[in-house]
MARNUMAR-796861 format. One record per residue: chain; x, y, z of N, C-alpha, C, O in turn. Coordinates in nm, 2 decimals. Example, Ala and Ser with C-alpha at 12.3 -4.5 7.8 and 13.67 -1.06 7.14 Angstrom:
<sites>
<site A,<1.32,-0.57,0.78>,<1.23,-0.45,0.78>,<1.32,-0.33,0.78>,<1.42,-0.33,0.85>>;
<site A,<1.28,-0.22,0.71>,<1.37,-0.11,0.71>,<1.29,0.00,0.79>,<1.34,0.11,0.80>>;
</sites>
This chain:
<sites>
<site A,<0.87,-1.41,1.01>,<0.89,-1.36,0.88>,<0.90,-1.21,0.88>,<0.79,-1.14,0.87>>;
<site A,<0.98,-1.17,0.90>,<1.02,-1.05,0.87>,<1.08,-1.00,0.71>,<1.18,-1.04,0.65>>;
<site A,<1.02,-0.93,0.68>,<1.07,-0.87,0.53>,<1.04,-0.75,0.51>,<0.97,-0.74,0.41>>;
<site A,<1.07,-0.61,0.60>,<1.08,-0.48,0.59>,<1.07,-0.45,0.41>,<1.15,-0.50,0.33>>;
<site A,<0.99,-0.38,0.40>,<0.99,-0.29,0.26>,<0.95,-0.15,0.27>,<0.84,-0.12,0.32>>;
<site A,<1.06,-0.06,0.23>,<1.02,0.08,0.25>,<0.95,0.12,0.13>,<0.98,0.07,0.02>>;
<site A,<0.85,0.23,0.15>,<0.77,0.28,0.08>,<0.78,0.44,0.13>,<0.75,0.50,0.23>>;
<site A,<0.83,0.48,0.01>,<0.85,0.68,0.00>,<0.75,0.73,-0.04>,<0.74,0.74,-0.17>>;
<site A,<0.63,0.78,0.04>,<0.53,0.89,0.00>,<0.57,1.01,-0.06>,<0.58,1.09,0.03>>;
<site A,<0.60,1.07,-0.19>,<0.63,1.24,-0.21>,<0.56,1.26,-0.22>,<0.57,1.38,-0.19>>;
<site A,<0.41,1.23,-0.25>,<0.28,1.35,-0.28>,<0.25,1.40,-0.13>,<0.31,1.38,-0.02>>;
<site A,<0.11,1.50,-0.19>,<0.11,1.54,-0.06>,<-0.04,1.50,0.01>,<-0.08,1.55,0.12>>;
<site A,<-0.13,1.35,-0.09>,<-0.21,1.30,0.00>,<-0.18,1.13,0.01>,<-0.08,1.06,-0.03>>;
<site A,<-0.28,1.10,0.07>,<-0.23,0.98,0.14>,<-0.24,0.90,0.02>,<-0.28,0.92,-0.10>>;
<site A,<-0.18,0.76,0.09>,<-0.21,0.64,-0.03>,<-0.18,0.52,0.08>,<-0.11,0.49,0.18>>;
<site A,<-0.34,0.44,-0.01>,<-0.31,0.32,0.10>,<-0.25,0.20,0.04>,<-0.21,0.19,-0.08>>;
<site A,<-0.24,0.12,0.10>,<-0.16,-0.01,0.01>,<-0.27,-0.12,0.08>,<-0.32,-0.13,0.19>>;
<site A,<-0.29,-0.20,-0.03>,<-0.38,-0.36,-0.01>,<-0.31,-0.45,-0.06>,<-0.24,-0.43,-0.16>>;
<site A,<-0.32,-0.56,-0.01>,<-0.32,-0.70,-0.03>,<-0.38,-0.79,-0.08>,<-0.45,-0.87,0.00>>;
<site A,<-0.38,-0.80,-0.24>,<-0.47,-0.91,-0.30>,<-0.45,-1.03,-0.26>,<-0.34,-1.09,-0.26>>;
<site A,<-0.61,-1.07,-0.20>,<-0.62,-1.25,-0.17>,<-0.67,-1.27,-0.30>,<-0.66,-1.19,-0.40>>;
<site A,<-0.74,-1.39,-0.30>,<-0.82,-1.48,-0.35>,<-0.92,-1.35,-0.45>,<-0.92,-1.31,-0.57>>;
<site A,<-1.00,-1.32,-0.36>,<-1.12,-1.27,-0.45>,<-1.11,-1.12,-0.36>,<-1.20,-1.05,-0.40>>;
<site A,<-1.05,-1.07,-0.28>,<-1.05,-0.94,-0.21>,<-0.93,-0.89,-0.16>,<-0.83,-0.96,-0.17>>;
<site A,<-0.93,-0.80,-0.11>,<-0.86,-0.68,-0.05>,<-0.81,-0.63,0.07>,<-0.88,-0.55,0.13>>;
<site A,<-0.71,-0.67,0.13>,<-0.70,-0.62,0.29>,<-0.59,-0.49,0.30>,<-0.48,-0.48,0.25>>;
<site A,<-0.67,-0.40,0.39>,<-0.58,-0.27,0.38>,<-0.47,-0.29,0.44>,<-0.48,-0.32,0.56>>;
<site A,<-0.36,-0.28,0.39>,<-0.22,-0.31,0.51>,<-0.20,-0.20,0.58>,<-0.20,-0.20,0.70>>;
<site A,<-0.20,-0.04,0.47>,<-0.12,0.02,0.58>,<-0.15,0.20,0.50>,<-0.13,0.21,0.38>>;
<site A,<-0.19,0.29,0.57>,<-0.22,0.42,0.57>,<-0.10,0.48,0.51>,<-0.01,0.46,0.59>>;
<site A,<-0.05,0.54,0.41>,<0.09,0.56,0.39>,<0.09,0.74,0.35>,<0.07,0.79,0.24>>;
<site A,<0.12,0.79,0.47>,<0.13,0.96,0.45>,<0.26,1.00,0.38>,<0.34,0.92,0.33>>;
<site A,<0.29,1.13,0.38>,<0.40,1.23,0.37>,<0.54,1.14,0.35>,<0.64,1.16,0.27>>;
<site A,<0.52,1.06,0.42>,<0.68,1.02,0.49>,<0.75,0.85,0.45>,<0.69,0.77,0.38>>;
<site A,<0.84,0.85,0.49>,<0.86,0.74,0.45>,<0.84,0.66,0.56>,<0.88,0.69,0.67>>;
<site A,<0.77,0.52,0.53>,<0.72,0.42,0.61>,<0.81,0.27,0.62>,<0.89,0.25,0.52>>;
<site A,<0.81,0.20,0.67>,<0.88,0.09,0.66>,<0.77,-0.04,0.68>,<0.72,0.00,0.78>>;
<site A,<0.73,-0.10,0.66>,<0.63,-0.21,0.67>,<0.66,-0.35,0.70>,<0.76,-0.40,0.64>>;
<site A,<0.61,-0.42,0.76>,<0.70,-0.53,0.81>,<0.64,-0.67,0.73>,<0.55,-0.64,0.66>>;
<site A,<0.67,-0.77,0.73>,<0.60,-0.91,0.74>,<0.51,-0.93,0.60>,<0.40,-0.99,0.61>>;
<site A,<0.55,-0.87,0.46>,<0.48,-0.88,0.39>,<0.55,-0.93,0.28>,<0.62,-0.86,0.21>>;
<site A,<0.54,-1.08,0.27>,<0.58,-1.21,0.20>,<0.65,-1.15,-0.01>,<0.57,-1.09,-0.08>>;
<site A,<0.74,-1.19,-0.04>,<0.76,-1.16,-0.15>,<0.72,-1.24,-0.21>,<0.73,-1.36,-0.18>>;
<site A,<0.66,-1.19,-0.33>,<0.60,-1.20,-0.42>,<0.42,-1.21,-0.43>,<0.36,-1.29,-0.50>>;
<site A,<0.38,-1.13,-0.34>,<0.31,-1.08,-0.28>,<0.21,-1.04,-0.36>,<0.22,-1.14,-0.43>>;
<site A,<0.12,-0.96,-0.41>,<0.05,-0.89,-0.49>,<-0.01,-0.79,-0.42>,<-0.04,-0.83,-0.31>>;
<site A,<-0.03,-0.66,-0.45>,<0.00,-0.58,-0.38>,<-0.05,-0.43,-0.44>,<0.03,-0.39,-0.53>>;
<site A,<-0.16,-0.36,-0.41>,<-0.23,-0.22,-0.47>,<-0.19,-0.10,-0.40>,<-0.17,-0.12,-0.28>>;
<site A,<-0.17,-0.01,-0.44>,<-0.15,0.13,-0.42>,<-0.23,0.21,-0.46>,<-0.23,0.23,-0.58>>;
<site A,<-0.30,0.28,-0.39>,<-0.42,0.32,-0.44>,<-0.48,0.46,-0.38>,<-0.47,0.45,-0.26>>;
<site A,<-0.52,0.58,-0.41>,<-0.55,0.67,-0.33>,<-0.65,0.64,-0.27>,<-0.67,0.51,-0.26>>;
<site A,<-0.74,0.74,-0.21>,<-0.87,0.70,-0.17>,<-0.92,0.84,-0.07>,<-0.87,0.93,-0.01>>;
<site A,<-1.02,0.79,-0.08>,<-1.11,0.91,0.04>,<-1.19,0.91,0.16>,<-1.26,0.81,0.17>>;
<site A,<-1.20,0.98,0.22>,<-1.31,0.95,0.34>,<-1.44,0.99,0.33>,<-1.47,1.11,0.34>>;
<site A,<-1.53,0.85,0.31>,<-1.70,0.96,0.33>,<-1.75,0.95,0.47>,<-1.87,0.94,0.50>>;
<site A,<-1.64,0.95,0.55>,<-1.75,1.00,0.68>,<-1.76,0.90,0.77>,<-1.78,0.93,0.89>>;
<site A,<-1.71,0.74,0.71>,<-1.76,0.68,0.81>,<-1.66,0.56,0.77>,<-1.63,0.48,0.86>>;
<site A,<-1.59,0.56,0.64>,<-1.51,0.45,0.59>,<-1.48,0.53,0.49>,<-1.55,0.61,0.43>>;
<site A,<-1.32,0.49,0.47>,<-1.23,0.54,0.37>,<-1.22,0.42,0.23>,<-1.20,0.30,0.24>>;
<site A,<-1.25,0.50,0.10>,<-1.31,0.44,0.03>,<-1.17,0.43,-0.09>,<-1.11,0.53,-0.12>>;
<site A,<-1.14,0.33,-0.13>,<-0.99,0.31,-0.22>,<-1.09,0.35,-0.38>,<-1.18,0.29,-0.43>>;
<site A,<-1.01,0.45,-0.40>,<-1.04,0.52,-0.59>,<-0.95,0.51,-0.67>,<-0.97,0.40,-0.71>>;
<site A,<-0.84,0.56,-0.73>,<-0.77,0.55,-0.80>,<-0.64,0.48,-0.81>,<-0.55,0.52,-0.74>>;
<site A,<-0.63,0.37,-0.89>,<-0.50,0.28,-0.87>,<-0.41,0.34,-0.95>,<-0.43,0.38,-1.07>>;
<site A,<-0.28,0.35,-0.85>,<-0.16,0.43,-0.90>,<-0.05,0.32,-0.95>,<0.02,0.32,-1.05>>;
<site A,<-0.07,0.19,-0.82>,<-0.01,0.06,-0.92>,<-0.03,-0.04,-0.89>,<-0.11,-0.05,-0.79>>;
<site A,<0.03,-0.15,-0.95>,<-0.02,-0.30,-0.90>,<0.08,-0.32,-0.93>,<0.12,-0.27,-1.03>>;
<site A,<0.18,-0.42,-0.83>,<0.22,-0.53,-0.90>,<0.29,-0.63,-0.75>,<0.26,-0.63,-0.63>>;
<site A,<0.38,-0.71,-0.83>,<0.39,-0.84,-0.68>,<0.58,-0.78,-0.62>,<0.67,-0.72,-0.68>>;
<site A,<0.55,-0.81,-0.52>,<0.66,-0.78,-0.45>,<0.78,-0.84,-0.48>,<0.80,-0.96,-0.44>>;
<site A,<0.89,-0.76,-0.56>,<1.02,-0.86,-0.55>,<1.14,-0.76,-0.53>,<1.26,-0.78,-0.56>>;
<site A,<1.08,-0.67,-0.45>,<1.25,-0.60,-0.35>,<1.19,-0.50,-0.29>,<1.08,-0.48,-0.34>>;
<site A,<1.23,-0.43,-0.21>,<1.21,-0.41,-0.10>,<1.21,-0.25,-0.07>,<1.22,-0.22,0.05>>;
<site A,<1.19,-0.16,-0.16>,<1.13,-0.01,-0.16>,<1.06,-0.02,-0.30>,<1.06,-0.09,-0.39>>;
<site A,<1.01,0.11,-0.25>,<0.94,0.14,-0.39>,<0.92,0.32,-0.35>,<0.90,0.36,-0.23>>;
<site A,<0.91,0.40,-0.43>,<0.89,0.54,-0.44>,<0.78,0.58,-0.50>,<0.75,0.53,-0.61>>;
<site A,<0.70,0.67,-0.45>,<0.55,0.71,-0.49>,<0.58,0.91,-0.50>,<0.49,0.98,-0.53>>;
</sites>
């Protein structure tokens, strides 16, 4: 299952992306500066964007920039 989706970081801090299951959250992917390509991530997907920070020991997701489910294959931030 391959299904590349590009994602364009323009700010200038990071943003991570998660994967809603059932009742939680899996971080897919660190998404800096640049533009990233991401592989294997099923459409129609559900799917968070979210900033976040580091306290030291674990990077902590704060502010959601978006939600929604996957139905093509970039998106711009």
């Amino acid at each position: 299952m391959k299904n590349p989706i590009r994602f364009s970081n323009k700010n200038k801090q990071k943003l991570f992306i998660y994967h809603y299951y059932d009742n939680s959250m899996f971080q897919l992917c660190e998404l800096s500066q640049n533009e990233t390509t991401i592989l294997n991530i099923p459409f129609y997907s559900h799917i968070a964007i979210k900033t976040g920070y580091d306290n030291g020991n674990y990077i902590i997701p704060a502010e959601t920039i978006m939600e929604t489910y996957i139905d093509k294959n970039y998106f711009i931030f």
